[in-house]
DSSP file (Angstrom, degrees, kcal/mol; ACC not computed):
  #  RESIDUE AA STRUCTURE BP1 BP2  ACC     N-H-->O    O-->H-N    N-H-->O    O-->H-N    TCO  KAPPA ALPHA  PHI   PSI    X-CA   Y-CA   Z-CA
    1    1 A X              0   0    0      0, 0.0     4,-0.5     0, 0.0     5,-0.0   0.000 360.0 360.0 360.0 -32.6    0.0    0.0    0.0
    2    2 A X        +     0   0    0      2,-0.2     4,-0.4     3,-0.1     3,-0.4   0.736 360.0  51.1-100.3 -41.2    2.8    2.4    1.1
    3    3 A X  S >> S+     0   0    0      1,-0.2     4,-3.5     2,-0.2     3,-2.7   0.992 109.2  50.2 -78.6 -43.4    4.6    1.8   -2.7
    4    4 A X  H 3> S+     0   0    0      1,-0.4     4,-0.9     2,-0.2    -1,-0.2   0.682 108.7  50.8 -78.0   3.5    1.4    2.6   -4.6
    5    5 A X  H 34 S+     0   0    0     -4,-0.5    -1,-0.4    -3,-0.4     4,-0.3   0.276 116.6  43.1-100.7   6.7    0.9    5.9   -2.5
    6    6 A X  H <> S+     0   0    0     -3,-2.7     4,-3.4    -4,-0.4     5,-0.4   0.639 110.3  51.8 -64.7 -64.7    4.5    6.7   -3.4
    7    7 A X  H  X S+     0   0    0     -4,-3.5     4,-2.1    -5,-0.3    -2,-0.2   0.895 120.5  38.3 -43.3 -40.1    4.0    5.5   -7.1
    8    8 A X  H >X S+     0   0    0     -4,-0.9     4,-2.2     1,-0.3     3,-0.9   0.967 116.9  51.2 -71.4 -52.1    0.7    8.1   -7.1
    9    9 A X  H 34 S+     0   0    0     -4,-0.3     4,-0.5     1,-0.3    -1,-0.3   0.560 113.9  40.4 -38.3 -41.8    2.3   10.5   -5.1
   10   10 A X  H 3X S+     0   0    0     -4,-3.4     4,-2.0     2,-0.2    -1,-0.3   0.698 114.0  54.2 -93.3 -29.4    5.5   10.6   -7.5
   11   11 A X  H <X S+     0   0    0     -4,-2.1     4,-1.2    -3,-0.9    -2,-0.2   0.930 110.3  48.4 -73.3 -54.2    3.1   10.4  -10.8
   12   12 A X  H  X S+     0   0    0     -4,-2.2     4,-1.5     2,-0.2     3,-0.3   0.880 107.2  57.1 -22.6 -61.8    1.2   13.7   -9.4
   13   13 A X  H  > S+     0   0    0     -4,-0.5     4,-2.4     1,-0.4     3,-0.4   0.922 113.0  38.6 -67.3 -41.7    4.6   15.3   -8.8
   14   14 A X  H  X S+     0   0    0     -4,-2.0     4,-1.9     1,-0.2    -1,-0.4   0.903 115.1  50.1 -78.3 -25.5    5.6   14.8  -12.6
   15   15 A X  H  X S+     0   0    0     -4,-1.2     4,-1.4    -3,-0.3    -1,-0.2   0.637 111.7  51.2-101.5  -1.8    2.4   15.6  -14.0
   16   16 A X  H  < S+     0   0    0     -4,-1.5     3,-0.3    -3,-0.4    -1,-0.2   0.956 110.4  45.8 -70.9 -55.0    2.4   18.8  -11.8
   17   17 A X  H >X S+     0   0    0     -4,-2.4     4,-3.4     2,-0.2     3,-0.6   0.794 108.9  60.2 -65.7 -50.6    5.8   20.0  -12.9
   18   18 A X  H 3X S+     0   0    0     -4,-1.9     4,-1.0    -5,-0.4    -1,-0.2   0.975 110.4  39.7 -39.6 -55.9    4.8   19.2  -16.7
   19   19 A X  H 3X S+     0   0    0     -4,-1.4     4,-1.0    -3,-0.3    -1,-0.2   0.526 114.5  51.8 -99.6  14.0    2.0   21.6  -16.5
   20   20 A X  H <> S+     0   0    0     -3,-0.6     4,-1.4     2,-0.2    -1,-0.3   0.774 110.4  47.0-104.7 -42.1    3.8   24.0  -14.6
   21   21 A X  H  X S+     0   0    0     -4,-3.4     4,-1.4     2,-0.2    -2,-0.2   0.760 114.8  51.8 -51.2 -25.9    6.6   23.9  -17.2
   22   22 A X  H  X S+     0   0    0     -4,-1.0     4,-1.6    -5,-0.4    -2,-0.2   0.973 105.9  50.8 -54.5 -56.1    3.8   24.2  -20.0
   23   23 A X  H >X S+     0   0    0     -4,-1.0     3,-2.9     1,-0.3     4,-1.1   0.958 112.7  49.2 -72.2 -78.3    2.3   27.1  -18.4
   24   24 A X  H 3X S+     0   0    0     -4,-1.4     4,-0.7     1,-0.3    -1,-0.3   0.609 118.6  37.1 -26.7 -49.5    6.1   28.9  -18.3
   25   25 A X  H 3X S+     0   0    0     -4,-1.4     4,-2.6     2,-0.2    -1,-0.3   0.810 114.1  52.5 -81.5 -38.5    7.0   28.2  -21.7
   26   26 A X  H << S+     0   0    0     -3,-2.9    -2,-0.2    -4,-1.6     4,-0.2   0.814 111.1  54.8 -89.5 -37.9    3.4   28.8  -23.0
   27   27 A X  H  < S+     0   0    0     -4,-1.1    -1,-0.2     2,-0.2    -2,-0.2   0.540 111.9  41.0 -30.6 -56.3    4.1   32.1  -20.9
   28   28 A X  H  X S+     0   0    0     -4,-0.7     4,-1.2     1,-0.2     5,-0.3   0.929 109.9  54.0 -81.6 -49.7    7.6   33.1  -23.0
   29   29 A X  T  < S+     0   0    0     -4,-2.6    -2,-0.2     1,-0.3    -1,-0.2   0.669 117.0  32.0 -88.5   1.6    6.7   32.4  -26.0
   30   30 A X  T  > S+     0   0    0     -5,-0.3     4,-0.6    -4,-0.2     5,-0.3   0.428 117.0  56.5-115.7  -4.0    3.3   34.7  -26.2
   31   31 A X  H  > S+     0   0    0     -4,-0.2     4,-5.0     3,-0.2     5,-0.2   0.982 100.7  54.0-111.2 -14.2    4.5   37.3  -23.9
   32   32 A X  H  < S+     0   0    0     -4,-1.2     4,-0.3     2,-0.3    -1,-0.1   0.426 115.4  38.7  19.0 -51.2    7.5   38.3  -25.6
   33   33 A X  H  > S+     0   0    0     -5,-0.3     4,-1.4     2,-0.1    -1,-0.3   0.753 120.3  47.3-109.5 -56.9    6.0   38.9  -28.4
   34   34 A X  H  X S+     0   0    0     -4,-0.6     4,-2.2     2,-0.2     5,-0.4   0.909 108.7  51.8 -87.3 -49.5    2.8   40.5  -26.6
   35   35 A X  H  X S+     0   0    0     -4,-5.0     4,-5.1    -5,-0.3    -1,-0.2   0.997 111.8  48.9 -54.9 -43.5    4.6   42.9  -24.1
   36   36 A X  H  > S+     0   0    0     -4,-0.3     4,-2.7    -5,-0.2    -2,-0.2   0.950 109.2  55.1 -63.7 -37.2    6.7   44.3  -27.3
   37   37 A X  H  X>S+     0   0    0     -4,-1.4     4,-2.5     1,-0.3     5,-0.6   0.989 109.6  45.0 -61.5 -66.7    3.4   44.7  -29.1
   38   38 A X  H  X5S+     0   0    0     -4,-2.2     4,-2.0     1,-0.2    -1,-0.3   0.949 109.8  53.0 -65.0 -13.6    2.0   46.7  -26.4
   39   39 A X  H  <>S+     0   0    0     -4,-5.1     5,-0.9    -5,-0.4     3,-0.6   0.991 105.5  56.6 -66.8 -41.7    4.9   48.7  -26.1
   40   40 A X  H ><5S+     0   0    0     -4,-2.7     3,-3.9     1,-0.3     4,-0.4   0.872 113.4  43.2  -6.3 -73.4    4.8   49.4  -29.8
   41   41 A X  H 3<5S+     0   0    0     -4,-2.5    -1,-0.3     1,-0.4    -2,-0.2   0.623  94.3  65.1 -82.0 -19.5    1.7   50.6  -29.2
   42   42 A X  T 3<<S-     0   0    0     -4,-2.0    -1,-0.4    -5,-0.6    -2,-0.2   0.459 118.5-110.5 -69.1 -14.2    2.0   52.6  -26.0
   43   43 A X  T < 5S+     0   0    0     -3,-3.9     2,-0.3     1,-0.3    -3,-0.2   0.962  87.6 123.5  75.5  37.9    4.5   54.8  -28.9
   44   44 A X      < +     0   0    0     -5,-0.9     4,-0.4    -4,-0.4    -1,-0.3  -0.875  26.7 156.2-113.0 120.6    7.6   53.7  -26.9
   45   45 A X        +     0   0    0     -2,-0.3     4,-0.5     2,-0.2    -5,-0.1   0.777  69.0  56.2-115.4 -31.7    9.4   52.0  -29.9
   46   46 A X  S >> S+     0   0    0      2,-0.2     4,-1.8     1,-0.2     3,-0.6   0.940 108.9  51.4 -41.1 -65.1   13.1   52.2  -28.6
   47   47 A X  H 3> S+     0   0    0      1,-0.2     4,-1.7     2,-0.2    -2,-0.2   0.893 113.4  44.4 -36.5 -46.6   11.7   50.2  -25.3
   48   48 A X  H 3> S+     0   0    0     -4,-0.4     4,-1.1     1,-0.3    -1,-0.2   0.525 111.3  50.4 -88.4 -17.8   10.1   47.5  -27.5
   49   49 A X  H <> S+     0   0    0     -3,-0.6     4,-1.0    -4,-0.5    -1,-0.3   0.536 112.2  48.2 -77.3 -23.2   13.0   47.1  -29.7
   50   50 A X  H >X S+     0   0    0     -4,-1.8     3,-2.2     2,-0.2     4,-1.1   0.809 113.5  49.1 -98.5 -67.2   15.2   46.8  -26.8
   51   51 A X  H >X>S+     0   0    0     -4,-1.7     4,-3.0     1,-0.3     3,-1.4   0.730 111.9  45.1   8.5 -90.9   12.8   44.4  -25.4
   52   52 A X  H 3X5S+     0   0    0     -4,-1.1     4,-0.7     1,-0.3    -1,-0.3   0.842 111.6  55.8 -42.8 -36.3   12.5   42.2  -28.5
   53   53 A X  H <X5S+     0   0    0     -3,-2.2     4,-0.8    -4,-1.0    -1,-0.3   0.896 113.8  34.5 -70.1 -45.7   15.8   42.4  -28.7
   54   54 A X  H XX5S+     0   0    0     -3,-1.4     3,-5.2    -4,-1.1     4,-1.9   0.994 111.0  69.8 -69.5 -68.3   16.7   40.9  -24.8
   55   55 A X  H 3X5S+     0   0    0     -4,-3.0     4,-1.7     1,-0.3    -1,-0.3   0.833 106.4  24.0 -42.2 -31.5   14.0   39.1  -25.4
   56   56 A X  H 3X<S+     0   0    0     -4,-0.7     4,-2.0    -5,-0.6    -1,-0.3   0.778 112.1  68.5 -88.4 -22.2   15.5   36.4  -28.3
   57   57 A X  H <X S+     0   0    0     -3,-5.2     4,-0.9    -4,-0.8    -3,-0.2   0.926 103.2  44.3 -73.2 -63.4   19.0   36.9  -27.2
   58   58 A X  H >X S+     0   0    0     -4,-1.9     3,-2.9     2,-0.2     4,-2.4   0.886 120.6  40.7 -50.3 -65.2   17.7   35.0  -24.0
   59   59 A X  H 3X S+     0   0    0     -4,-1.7     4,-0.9     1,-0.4     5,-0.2   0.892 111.3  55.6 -44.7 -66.2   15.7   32.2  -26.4
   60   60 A X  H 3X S+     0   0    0     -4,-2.0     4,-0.6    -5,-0.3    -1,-0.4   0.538 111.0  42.3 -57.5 -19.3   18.5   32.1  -28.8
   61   61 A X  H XX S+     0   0    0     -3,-2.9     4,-1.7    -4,-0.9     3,-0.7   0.760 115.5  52.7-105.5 -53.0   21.1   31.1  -25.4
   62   62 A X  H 3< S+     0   0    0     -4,-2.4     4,-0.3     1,-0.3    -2,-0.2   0.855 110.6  50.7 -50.4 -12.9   18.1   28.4  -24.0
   63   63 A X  H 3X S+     0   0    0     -4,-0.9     4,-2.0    -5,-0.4    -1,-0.3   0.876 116.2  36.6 -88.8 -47.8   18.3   27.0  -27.5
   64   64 A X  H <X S+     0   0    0     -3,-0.7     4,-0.5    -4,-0.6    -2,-0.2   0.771 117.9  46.1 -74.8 -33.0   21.9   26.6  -27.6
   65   65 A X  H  X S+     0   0    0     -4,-1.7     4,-1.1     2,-0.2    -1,-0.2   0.647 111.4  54.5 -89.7 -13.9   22.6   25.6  -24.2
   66   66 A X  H  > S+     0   0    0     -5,-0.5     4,-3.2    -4,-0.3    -2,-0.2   0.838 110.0  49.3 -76.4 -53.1   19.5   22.9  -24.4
   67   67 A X  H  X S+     0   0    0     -4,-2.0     4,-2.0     1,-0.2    -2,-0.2   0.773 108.9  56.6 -69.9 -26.1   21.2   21.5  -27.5
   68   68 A X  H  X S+     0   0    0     -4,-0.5     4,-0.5     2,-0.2    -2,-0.2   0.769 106.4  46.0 -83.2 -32.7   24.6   21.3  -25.5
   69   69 A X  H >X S+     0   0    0     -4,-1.1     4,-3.9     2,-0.2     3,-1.5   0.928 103.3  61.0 -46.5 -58.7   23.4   19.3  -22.8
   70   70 A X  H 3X S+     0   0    0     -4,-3.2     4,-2.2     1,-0.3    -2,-0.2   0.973 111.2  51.8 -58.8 -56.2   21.6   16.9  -25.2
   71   71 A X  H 3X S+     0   0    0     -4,-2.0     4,-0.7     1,-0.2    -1,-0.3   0.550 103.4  45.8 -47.2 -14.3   25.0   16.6  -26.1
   72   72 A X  H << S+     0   0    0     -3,-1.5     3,-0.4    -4,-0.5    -1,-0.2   0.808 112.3  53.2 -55.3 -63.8   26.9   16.0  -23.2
   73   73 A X  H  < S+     0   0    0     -4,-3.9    -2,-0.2     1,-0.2    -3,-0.2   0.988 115.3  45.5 -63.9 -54.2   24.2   13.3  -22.1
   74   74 A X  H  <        0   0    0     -4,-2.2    -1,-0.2     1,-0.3    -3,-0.2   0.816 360.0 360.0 -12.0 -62.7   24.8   11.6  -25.7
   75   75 A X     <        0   0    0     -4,-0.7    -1,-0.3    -3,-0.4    -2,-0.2   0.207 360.0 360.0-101.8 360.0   28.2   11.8  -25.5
């Protein structure tokens, strides 16, 4: 009884952390995009360029460093 209230316990944990990773990613990749838009529109275009800007330098290193791990654990 005590392993399958682990097993549930532990199954919960991951399916918790999935949607909590979901939500965070789901999170970057539409406010990014949506914060510069409203800066746009708010007529500060310097802000929103530097913004967009930050913003993609940071994707562009999660991309690279993501891909460098899966290489390490490969390798």
């Amino acid at each position: 009884m005590l392993d399958w209230v682990k097993e549930v316990l532990g199954e919960l944990a991951e399916t918790v952390a999935g949607a909590v990773i979901a939500i965070i990613v789901f999170l970057w990749w539409i406010g990014g995009p949506g914060l510069t838009a409203i800066l746009w529109s708010e007529g500060d275009k310097p802000l929103a360029m530097q913004f967009l800007a930050g913003w993609a330098v940071v994707t562009v290193l999660y991309f690279m460093l993501s891909r460098l791990v899966r290489r390490i654990r490969r390798g």
